[in-house]
C-alpha distance (Angstrom), angle and dihedral (degrees) to the residues before:
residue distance angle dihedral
X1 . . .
X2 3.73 . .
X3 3.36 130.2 .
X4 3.62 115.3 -106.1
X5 4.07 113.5 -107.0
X6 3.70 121.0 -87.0
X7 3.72 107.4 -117.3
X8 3.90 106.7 -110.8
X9 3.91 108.7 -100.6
X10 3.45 120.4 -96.7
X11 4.22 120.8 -111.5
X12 3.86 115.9 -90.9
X13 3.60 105.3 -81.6
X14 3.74 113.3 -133.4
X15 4.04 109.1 -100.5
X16 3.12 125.4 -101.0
X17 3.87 122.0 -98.2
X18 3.93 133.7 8.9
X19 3.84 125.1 -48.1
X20 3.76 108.2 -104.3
X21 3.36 107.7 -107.4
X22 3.54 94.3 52.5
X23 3.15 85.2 58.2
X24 4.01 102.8 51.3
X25 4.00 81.0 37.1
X26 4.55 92.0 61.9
X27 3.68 87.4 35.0
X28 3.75 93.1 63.7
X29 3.73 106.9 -112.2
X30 3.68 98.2 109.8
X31 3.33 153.6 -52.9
X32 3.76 128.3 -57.2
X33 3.58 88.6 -103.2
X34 3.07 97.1 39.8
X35 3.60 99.7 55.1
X36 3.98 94.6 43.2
X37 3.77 81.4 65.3
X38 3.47 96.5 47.8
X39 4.01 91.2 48.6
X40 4.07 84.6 58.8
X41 3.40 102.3 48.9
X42 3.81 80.2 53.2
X43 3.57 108.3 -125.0
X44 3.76 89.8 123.7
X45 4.21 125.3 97.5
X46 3.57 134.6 -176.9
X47 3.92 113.2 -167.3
X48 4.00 91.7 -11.0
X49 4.18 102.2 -55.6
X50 3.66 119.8 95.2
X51 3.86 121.2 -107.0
X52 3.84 119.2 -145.9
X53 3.88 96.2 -173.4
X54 3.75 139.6 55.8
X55 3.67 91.3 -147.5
X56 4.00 94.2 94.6
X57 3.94 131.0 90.3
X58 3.25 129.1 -133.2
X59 3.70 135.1 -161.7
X60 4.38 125.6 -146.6
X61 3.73 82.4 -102.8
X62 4.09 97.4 64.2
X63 3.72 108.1 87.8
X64 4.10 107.4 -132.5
X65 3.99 123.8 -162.3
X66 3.69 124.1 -167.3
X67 3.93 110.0 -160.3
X68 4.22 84.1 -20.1
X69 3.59 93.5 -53.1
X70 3.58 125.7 117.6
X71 3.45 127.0 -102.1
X72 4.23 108.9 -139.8
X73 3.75 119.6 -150.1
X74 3.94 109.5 -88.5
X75 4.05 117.5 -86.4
X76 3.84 123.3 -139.3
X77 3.45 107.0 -74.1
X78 3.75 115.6 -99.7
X79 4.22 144.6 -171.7
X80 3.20 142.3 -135.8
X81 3.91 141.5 -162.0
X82 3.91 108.8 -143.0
X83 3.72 122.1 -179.9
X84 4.24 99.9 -152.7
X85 3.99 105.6 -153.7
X86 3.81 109.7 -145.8
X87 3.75 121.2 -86.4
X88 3.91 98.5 43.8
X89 3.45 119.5 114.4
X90 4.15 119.3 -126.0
X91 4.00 94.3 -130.8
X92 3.74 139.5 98.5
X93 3.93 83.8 -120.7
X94 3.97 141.8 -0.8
X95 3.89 129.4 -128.9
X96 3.51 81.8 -148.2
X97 3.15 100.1 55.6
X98 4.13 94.9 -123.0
X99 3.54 118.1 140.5
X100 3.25 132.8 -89.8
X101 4.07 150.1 -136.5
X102 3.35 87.3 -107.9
X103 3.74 107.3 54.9
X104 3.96 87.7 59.6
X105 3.88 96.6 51.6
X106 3.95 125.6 109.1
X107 4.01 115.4 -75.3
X108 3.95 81.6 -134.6
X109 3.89 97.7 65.6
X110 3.75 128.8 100.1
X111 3.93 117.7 -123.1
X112 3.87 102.2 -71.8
X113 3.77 138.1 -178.1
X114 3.45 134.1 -138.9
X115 3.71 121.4 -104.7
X116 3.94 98.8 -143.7
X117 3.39 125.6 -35.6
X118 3.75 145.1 -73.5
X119 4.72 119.0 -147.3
X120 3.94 106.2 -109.0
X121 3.92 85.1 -113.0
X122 4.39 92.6 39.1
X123 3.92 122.5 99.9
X124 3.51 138.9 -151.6
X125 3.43 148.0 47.0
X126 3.53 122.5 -1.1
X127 4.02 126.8 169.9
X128 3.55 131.5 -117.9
X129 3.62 137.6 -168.0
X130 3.70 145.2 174.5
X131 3.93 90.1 -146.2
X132 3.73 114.3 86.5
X133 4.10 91.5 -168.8
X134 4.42 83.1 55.4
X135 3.55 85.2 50.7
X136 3.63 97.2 61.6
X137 3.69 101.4 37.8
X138 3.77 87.5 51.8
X139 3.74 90.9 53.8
X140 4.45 97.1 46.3
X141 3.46 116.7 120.9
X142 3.40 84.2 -134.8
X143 4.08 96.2 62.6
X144 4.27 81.5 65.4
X145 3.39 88.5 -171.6
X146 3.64 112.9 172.9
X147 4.20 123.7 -123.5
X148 3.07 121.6 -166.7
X149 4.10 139.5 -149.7
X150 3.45 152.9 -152.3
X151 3.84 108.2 -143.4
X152 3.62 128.7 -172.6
X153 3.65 113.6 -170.7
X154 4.00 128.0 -175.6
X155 3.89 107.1 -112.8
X156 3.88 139.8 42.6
X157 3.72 101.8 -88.1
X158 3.76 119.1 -178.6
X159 3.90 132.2 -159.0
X160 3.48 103.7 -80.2
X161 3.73 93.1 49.5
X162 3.73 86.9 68.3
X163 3.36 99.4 43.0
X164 3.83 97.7 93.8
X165 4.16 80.7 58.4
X166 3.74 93.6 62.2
X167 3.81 96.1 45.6
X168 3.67 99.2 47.8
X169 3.88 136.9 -98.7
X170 3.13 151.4 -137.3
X171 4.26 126.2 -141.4
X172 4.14 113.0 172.7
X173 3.75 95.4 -18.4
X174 3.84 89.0 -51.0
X175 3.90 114.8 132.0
X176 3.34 119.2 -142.5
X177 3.70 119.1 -161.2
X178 4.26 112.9 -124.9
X179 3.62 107.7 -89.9
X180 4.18 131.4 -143.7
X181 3.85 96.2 -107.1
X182 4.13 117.2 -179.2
X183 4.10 115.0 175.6
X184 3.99 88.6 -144.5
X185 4.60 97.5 176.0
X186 3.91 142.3 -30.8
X187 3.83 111.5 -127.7
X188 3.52 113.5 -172.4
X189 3.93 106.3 -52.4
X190 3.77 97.4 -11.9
X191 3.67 146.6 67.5
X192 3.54 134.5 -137.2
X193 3.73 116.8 -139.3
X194 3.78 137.9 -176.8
X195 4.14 112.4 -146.7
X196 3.63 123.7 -174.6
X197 3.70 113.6 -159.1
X198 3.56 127.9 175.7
X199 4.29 100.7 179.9
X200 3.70 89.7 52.3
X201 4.36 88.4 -169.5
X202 3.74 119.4 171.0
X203 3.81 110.5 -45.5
X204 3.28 88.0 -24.6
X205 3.43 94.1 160.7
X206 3.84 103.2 53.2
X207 3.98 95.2 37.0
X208 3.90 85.5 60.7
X209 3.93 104.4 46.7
X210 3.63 78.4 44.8
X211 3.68 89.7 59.3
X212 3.89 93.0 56.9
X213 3.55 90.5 48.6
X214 4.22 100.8 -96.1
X215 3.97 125.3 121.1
X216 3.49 124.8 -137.5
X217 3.81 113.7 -122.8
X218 3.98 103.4 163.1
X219 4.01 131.3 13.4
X220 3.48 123.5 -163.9
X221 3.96 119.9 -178.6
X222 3.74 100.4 -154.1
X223 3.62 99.4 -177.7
X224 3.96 144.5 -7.1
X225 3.76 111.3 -140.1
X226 4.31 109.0 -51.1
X227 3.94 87.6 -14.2
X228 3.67 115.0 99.9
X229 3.84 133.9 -153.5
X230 3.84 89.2 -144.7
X231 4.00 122.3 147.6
X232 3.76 93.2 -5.4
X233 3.64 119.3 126.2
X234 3.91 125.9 -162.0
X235 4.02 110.3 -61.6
X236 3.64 96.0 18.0
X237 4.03 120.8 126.0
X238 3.50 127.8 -173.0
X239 3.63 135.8 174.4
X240 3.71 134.4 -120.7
X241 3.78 115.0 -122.2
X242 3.90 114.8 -113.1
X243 3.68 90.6 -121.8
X244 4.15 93.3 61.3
X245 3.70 87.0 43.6
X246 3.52 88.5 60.3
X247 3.98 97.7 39.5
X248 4.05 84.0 46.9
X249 3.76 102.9 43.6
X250 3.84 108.5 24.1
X251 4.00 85.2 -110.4
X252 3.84 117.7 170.2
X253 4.22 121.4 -110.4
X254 4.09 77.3 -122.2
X255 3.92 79.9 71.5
X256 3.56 90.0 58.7
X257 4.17 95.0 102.4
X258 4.00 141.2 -73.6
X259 4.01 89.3 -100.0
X260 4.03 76.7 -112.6
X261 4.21 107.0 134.2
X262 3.63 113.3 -93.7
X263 4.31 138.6 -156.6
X264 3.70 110.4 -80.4
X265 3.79 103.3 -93.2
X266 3.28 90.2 -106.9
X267 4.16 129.3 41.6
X268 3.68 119.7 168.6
X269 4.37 113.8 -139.2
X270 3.65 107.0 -177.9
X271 3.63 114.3 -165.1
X272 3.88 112.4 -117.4
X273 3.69 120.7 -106.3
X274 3.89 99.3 -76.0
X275 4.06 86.9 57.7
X276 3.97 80.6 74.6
X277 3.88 146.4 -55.3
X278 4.03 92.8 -94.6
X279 3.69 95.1 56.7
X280 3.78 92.3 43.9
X281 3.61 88.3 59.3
X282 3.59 105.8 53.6
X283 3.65 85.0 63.1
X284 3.67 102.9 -99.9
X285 3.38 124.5 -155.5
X286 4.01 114.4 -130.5
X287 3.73 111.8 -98.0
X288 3.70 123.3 -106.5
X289 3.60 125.7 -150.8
X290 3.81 122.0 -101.2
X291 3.65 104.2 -126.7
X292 4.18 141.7 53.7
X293 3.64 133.5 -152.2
X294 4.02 114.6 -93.5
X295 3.74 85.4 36.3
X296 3.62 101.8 113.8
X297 3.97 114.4 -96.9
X298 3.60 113.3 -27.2
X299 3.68 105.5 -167.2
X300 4.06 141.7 -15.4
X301 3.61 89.9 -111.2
X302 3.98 131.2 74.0
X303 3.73 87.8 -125.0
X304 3.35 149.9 -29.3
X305 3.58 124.4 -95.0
X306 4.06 129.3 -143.5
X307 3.53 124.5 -146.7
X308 4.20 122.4 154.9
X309 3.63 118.5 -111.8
X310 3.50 130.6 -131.9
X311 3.65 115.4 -77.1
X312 4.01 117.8 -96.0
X313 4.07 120.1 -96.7
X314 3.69 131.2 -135.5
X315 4.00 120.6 -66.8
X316 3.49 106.9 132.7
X317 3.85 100.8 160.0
X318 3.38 136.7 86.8
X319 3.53 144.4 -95.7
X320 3.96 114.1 -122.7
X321 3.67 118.7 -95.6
X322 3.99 109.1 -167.5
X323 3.72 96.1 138.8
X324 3.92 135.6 82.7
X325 3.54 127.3 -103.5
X326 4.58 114.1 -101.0
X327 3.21 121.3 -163.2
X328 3.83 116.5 -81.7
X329 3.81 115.8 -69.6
X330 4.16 94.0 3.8
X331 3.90 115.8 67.7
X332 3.56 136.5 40.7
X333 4.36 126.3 -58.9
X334 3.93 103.3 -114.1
X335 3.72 77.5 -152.9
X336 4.05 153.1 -85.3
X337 3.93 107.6 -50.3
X338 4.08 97.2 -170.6
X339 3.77 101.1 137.0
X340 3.75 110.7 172.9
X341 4.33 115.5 78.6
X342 3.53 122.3 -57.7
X343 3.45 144.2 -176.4
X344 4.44 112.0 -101.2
């Protein structure tokens, strides 16, 4: 007699847990990207034997070393306000060896990433998070959050000379999306401008008020999205409250925090003296670097190198402040109030 049929096998079920570099990526080592790269250069191990591909889940009960240190369970994820002075670089580490944002940040903060990125010679606010999964949504095309800038530009532009801005142009086949454009004063040989971008590509900014004949002296990001730049000066960080996380980003109460002790909410990191003349002035203290050893992996590079930057240029006015002052991390920035010279 026959055997009875076999019942066909069921479909692959979907693995259990979260692929690794997800995980690495929430848990604050790096970004997805980042981590996949790390993973094939083989300095990645789940439950003591090296893994040389991302495609592999893992559960909260796999232990995971990055270069032999420990990989913690993920905290909430968390945001913070970061006025970037000019002349640091937006990277974890410099071929060049210049400094970067994050050799002037609190000694109190966790290992953070940067939400986008802020020009060598650009200002202003730029995000941070310990959340690798924040970072990218923040950064989707899709979010279209708009950031906004203070622009000076050398020359006495008028309306119509921006006009080709707010329609949309084109510079070697690139497209560039239209852009909020408001002529706000002249002051002596410049303009102040406010831009509203919402592509925010590669010096986008300058290359296209290049294109209509204008150059670029000063850029202030103002604010990114519903976070504002507001009374921040260079060096300061502060961090957004849970609650306007959740308002913001749709982020669950469970996000709130661990109950563990956190940074004040806000620390002050002024640059040292070669991050400009104004911040030497007010009797900065020297800088300190972010992270300590037996704190998980600090950065993708051995170590970070030093190397003074040029000094700052002239730039002694001021940006326009027509607008009232909102409350901290709501309203609109009435403005940038550094006074002393710095570089355009």
């Amino acid at each position: 007699m026959p055997g009875k049929e076999k019942p066909p096998a069921k479909a692959t079920e979907t693995p259990e847990g979260e692929r690794i570099a997800k995980v690495l990526s929430r848990a604050g080592i790096a970004s997805r990207r980042e981590a996949e790269r790390l993973i094939e250069l083989g300095e990645v191990k789940v439950n003591g034997k090296v893994i040389t591909s991302p495609a592999l889940n893992v559960t909260a009960k796999d232990k995971i070393t990055v270069r032999g240190e420990p990989v913690g369970q993920p905290e909430p994820p968390r945001l913070w306000l970061y006025y970037k002075p000019e002349g640091l670089v937006t990277s974890a580490a410099d071929e060049k060896g210049r400094d970067t944002v994050f050799d002037h940040l609190p000694e109190d903060m966790p290992r953070v990433m940067s939400v986008g990125r802020l020009d060598l010679n650009s200002e202003g606010l730029l995000l941070l998070t310990n959340d690798g999964e924040l970072k990218r949504r923040l950064e989707l095309p899709s979010t279209g959050w708009l950031r906004k800038y203070r622009v000076r530009v050398k020359g006495n532009p008028t309306d119509p000379d921006l006009e080709p801005l707010r329609k949309g142009i084109t510079i070697e086949g690139e497209k560039f999306q239209p852009m909020e454009v408001k002529l706000d004063r002249h002051q002596g040989a410049n303009a102040w401008l406010t831009v509203g971008i919402r592509e925010g590509k590669n010096r986008e900014i300058r290359r296209a008020m290049s294109h209509v004949g204008l150059t670029v002296n000063r850029l202030i990001r103002t604010s990114y999205g519903p976070f504002r730049l507001n009374e921040l000066q260079p060096g300061e960080v502060e961090e957004v409250k849970p609650r306007i996380l959740r308002d913001q980003l749709g982020l669950g109460k469970e996000d709130e925090g661990t109950g563990k002790p956190k940074p004040s909410s806000k620390s002050v990191a002024k640059a040292s003296a070669k991050a400009g003349p104004k911040i030497a002035a007010e009797g900065a203290k020297p800088a300190r670097k972010t992270l300590k050893p037996g704190e998980g992996l600090k950065t993708l590079s051995e170590a970070w190198k030093k190397a003074a930057r040029p000094p700052a240029r002239g730039g002694e006015d001021r940006p326009p402040a027509d607008r009232p002052k909102p409350a901290r991390g709501t309203g609109p920035r009435p403005g940038p109030r550094p006074k002393g010279p710095r570089q355009g």
